[in-house]
Structures are given as C-alpha cells and as structure tokens.
C-alpha positions, 0 to 999 in steps of 0.5 A: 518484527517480521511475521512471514506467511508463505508457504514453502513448498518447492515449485518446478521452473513450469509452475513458476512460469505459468503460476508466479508466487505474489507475496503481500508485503505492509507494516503496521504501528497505530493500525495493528487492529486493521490487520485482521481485516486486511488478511482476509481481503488480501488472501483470496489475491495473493499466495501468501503475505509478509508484516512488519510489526512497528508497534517496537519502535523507539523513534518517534517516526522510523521512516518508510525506507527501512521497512520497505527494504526489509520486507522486501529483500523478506519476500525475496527470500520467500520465493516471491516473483511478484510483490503486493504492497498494501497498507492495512487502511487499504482494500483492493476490489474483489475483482483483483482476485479475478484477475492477478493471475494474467496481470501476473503473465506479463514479462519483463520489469512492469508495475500495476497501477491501482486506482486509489480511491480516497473513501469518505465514507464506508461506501463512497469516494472523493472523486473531484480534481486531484482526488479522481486521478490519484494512482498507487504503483503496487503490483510487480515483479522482483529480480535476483540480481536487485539482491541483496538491496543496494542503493544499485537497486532501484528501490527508493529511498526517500524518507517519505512518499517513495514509490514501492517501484523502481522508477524504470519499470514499465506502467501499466494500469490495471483501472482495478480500484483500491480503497483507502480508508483512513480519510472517512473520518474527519478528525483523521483527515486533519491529523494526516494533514497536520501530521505531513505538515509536521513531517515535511513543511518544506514541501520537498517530497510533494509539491502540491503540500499537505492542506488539502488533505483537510479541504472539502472545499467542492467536494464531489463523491461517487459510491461504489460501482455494483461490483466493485466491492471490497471485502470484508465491509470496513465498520468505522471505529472512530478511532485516529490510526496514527501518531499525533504531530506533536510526537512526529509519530507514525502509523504504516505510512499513507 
C-alpha cells in the first residue's frame, strides 16, 4: 500500500529551477515502527516522502525491484525532480539539511553519494577494511522520458543489492554521513548474514558473500564526529527488524 505525503500545490518553471521538488521515497515490513523516526529525520531534508507498506505481502520475500519501480514512477507522479531514497534503519547527518538545496542545483543525470556508516552502537561506526569504504548512491534526479518505467529505463532490476541509480549517472560524493543502524545488535548482525546466505548462496549479486556481516574479527570503530549527529537519537529496542532465513522473509531490504 502506498502512502504518499506531498504537498500539491503548483510551482512555476522558475521555483522548479532554483527550488527542485525532493521526495523520499522507502518500504517498510518488519521495520514499520522505525518509520516514525525516520520521518522525523528526514522532514527537515526533503519536501515531502512516499512508503510502501510491505506488512501485505503473501510472499515470503517480494524482492526489491518491484517496490522501487512503484515508488518511483509514485514520486514521478508527485512532481518529484529529485528522489531521496532511504530505508527506515537509516539517518542521514543533520547536515544534509544544510546542504541538499545546492546539491540539488547540479544539472544533468548526477547521483549523491553517502557515506554509509555501519553503527555498532548508537553513537559509533565500524570503520576498518571494507566496512570504512562503503558508499550508497541516494541522492538524484528523475526524468519524464524514464516514464512510464521500462526495462529502457535504467533502473535495476536485480532481485537483490540494485542500485536506486541508473548505471550511467554521473557520481558525485557529497563525504555527508549516513547511518544504518540495524548492525548495532548483534543477533541482527547474524540474522542478516544467515539471511543473505539463504538469499544468495551462490554469491551472484555479491562478490564478496555475506559472512562477513557476523565477523568482528579486527574490528576498529570510530564515534560520531561533533557535528555530525543524526536525529532523533536511535534508542536500541533489541528487537531483530526482519524475517528469519528459514522463512526467506524480508524486511525493506538492507
């Protein structure tokens, strides 16, 4: 079920120029009661969001292509020009709010990069080998002639780990922090790796397989920078925030 929360008032071709519309666009199943808090992160970022309520499903795993294809072609349909993509286990820096508005000036087909900080705690992230390096692509603009969605599109449609972005968009990294907090607790951490196992134990949609998602092995982490908060402060419920693998069942995703 969609849920859309944009406003609709017109906009005239200059305050379309030097204001784009951004829309947030996520999908929620066993995550439904982070939603909360990620609207409040969220709202001082974007002029309005877009869900898509999973909690329906009759399959085990619907995959992730289906749901990124409805929302999109959804914010299309809002008037969105950019597109925010986020999952509910996720925060952006407040500093993002700072700046969107001149990210959002750069012409042409260009994504954002986020630096995806993996927290193992409320207020601190792995940093050592690949976990100091990971980047999400979540920040670009949409185009009329991308709709209605064909394979022609660009967009992915991988069963699992596509990009929100058309490959041939141009990268830029904004070195903005984004913080996923579904790794803070550790039967989470396990549950994700066994669950990807499940998923994906040929290793087709990534390389480097899913083990290491449980390893702690060398584990080095760093605290949040001053500044660099994210808000609201996450409060840990324990809780596991997605399908176990002997159900193949899935939350919204990452």
């Amino acid at each position: 079920m969609l849920t859309i929360e944009v406003p609709g008032e017109r906009r005239s071709l200059l305050r379309r120029l030097v204001r784009p519309r951004i829309v947030a666009v996520f999908s929620f199943r066993y995550d439904a009661h982070l939603v909360r808090d990620l609207i409040a992160n969220i709202t001082p970022i974007v002029d309005g969001w877009i869900s898509w309520d999973d909690r329906a499903a009759t399959e085990p795993f619907t995959g992730d292509p289906g749901r990124r294809r409805t929302l999109l072609s959804a914010a299309h349909a809002a008037g969105a020009q950019w597109v925010l993509a986020v999952d509910p286990d996720e925060r952006f820096e407040h500093a993002v709010a700072n700046r969107i508005r001149q990210m959002v000036l750069i012409p042409g087909k260009v994504c954002w990069t986020f630096n995806l900080r993996e927290m193992y705690s409320p207020v601190s992230y792995r940093v050592d080998g690949i976990w100091g390096t990971k980047l999400q692509k979540r920040l670009f603009p949409i185009f009329h002639d991308q709709f209605p969605i064909t394979d022609k599109s660009g967009f992915s449609s991988a069963a699992l780990h596509g990009s929100w972005v058309p490959p041939h968009y141009r990268q830029l990294d904004s070195h903005l922090n984004l913080y996923h907090l579904k790794m803070i607790e550790p039967k989470r951490r396990v549950a994700r790796r066994d669950l990807y196992n499940a998923l994906d134990p040929g290793r087709r949609f990534q390389k480097v397989g899913y083990d290491y998602l449980a390893d702690e092995s060398g584990a080095v982490f760093e605290t949040l920078p001053p500044g660099r908060h994210y808000l609201p402060p996450h409060k840990e419920d324990h809780g596991l925030w997605m399908g176990a693998a002997g159900t193949l069942g899935s939350g919204s995703g990452n």
